[in-house]
C-alpha positions as CSV (number, residue, x, y, z in Angstrom):
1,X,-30.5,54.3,0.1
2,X,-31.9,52.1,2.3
3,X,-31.8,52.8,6.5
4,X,-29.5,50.0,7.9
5,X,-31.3,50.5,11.3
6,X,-34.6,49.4,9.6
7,X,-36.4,46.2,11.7
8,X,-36.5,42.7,9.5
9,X,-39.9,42.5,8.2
10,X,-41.3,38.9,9.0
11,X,-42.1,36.4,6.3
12,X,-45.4,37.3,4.9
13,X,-48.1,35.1,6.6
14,X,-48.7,32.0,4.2
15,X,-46.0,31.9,2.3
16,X,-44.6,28.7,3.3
17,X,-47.2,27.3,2.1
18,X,-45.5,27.9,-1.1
19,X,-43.1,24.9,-0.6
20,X,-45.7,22.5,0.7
21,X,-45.8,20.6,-3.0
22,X,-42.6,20.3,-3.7
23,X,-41.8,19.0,0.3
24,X,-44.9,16.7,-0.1
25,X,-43.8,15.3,-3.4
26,X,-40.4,14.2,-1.4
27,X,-42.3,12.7,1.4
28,X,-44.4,10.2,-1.3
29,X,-41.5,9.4,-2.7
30,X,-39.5,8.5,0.5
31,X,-43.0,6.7,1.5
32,X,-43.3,4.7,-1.4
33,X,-39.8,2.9,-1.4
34,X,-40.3,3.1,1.6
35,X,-42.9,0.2,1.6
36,X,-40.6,-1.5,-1.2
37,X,-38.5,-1.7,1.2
38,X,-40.6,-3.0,4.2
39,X,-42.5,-5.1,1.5
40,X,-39.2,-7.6,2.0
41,X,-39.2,-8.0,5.5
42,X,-42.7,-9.6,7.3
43,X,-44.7,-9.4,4.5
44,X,-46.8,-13.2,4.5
45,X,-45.9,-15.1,1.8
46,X,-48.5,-16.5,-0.5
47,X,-46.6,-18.4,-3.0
48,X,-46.1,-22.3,-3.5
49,X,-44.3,-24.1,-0.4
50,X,-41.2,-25.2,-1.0
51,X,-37.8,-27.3,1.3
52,X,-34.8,-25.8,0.8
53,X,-31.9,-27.9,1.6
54,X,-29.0,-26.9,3.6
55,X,-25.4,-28.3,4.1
56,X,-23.3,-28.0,7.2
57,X,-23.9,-28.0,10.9
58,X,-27.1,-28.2,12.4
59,X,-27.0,-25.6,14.9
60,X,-27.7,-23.1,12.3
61,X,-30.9,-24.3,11.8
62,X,-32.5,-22.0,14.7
63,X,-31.1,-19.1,13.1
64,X,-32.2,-19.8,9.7
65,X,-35.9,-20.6,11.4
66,X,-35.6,-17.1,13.0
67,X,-35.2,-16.0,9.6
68,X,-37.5,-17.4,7.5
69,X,-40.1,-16.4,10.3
70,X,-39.1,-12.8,10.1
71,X,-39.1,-13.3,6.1
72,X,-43.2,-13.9,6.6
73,X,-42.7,-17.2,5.4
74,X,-45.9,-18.6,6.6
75,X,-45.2,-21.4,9.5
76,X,-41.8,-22.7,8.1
77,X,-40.5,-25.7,9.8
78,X,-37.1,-27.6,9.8
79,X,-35.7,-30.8,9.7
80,X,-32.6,-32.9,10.0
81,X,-31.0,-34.6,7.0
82,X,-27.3,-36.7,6.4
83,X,-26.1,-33.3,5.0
84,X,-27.7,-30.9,7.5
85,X,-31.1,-29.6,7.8
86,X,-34.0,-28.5,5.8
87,X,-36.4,-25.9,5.7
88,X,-40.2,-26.2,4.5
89,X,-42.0,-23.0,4.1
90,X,-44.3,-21.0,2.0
91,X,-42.7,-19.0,-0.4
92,X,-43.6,-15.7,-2.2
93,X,-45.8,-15.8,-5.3
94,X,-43.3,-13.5,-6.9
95,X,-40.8,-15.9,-8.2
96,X,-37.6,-13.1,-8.6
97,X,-38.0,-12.6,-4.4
98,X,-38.2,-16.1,-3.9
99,X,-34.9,-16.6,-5.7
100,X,-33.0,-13.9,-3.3
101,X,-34.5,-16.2,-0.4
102,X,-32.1,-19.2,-0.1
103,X,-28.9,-17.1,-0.2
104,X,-30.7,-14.5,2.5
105,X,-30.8,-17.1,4.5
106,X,-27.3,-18.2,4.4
107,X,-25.0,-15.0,5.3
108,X,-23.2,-15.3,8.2
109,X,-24.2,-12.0,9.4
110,X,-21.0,-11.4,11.8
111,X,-20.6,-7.3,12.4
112,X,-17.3,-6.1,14.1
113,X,-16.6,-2.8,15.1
114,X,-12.1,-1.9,14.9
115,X,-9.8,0.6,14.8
116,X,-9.5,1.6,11.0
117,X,-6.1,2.2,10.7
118,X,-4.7,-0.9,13.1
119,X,-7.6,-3.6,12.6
120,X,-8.3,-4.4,16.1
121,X,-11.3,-5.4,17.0
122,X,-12.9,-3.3,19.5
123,X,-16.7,-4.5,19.3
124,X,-17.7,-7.9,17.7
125,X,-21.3,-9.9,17.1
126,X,-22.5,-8.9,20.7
127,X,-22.3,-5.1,20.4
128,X,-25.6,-5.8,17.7
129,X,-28.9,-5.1,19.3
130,X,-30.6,-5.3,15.9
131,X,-31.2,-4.1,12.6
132,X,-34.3,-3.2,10.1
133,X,-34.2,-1.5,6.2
134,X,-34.9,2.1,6.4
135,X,-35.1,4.5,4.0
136,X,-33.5,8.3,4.4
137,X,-35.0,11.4,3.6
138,X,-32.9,11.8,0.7
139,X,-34.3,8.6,-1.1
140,X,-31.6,6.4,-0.3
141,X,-32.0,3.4,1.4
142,X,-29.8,2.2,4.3
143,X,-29.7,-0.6,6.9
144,X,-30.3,0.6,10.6
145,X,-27.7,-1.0,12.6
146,X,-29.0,-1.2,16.3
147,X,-26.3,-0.8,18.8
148,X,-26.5,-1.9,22.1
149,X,-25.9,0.5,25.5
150,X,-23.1,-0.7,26.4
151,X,-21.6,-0.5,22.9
152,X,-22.7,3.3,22.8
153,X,-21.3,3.8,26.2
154,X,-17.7,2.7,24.9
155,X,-17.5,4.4,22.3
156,X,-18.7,8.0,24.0
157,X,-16.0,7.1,26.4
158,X,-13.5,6.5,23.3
159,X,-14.8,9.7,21.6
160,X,-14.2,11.6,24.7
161,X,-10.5,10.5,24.5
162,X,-9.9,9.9,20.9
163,X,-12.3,11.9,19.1
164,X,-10.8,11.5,15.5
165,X,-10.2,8.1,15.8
166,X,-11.4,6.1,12.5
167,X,-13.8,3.3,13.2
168,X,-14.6,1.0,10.8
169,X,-17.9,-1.1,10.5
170,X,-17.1,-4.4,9.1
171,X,-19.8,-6.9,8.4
172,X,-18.7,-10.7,7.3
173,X,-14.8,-9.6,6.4
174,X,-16.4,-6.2,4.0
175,X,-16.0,-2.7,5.5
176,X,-19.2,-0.9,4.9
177,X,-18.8,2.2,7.2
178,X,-16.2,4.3,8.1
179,X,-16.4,7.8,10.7
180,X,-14.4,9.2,13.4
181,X,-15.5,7.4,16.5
182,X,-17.0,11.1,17.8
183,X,-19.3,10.6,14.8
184,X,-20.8,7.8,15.9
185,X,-24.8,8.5,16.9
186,X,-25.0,8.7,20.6
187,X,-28.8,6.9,19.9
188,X,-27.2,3.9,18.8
189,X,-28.5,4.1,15.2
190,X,-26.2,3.5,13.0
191,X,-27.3,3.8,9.2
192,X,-24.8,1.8,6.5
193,X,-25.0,2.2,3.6
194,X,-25.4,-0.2,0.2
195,X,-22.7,-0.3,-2.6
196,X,-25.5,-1.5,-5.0
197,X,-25.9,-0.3,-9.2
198,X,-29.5,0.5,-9.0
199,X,-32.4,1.5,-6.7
200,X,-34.0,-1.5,-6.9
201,X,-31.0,-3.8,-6.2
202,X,-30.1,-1.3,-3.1
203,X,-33.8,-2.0,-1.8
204,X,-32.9,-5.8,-2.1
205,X,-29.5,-5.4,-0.4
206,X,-30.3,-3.1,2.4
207,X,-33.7,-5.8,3.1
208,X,-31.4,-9.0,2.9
209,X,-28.5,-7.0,5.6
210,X,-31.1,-6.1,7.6
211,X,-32.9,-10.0,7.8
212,X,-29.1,-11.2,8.7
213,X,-28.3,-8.9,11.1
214,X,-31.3,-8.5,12.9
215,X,-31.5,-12.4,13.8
216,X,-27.9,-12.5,15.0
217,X,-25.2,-14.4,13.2
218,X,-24.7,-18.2,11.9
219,X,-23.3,-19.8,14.5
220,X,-21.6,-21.8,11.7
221,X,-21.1,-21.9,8.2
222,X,-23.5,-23.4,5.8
223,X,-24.5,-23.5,2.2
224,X,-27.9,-24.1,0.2
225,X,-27.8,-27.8,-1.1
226,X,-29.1,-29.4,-4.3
């Protein structure tokens, strides 16, 4: 029978060196989709260049530019037309990216922040400091929402209040995220999720979110022309 006084013996030296393959084998992984990821946002293009023509008000042209640019489509440059605007840039050489570009470039990108159970709004467009792809350590790929200070300051204050109040996360009328408000990361970092059927389309979703929201929204609505 064994003495229950008896001291813990310490892990024998080495051993957790045991688990270094199969913890190295899930850091490649996360590293390599990873760069799938990242692959879709800055990477220069070096495909044909091509105009893109878009319909409605020209003031979204600037956002669109911001977009493109962030996109790594070489030097893109706009101009006016009866219908809107255009946009001349170099495109990708792979012809299934270029295809996503056009309606990338076209999501409003509007994020609100309200009470889940009510719908108020309590944090619109300006509470947005930015956004970029990221992958989790379990694999999955997310888009980073980037709060800014003052949004994190409200909702400490709310948490310290209303701790189990549902927030919602709403982004261009769709509710993508969904926590009690004392959930919320105090660093601002706010990872949503993508409602996507495979990897490879999540990859594409949580790239094209992050593009949209990271430029700031459309300040108007407008559609890829003929």
């Amino acid at each position: 029978m064994s003495d229950p006084t008896a001291t813990r013996t310490s892990p024998r030296p080495g051993c957790a060196l045991l688990a270094l393959p199969v913890l190295m084998t899930v850091v490649m992984v996360a590293a390599y989709a990873a760069l799938a990821v990242f692959g879709y946002v800055g990477r220069p293009a070096d495909g044909p260049v091509q105009t893109i023509q878009f319909e409605g008000c020209a003031d979204a042209g600037a956002v669109v530019l911001a977009r493109a640019r962030l996109m790594g489509l070489g030097d893109p440059t706009l101009a006016p037309t009866p219908a809107g605007f255009s946009l001349t840039a170099q495109m990708p050489a792979d012809e299934g990216v270029t295809r996503g570009i056009p309606p990338t470039l076209v999501i409003p990108g509007h994020v609100s922040l309200a009470d889940a159970v009510t719908g108020e709004e309590l944090l619109g467009d300006d509470a947005v400091d930015g956004a970029f792809p990221h992958m989790q350590l379990s694999g999955i790929p997310v888009t980073r929402l980037l709060l800014t200070d003052g949004a994190v300051t409200y909702l400490r204050k709310m948490a310290g209040v209303e701790p189990t109040r549902r927030v919602v996360v709403i982004i261009d009328g769709v509710r993508v995220h969904e926590a009690d408000v004392a959930h919320y990361p105090t660093n601002g970092e706010l990872d949503l999720g993508v409602d996507a059927d495979t990897r490879a389309s999540q990859l594409e979703v949580a790239a094209a979110r992050a593009i949209a929201l990271g430029e700031g929204p459309l300040p108007c609505e407008i559609r890829v022309g003929p």
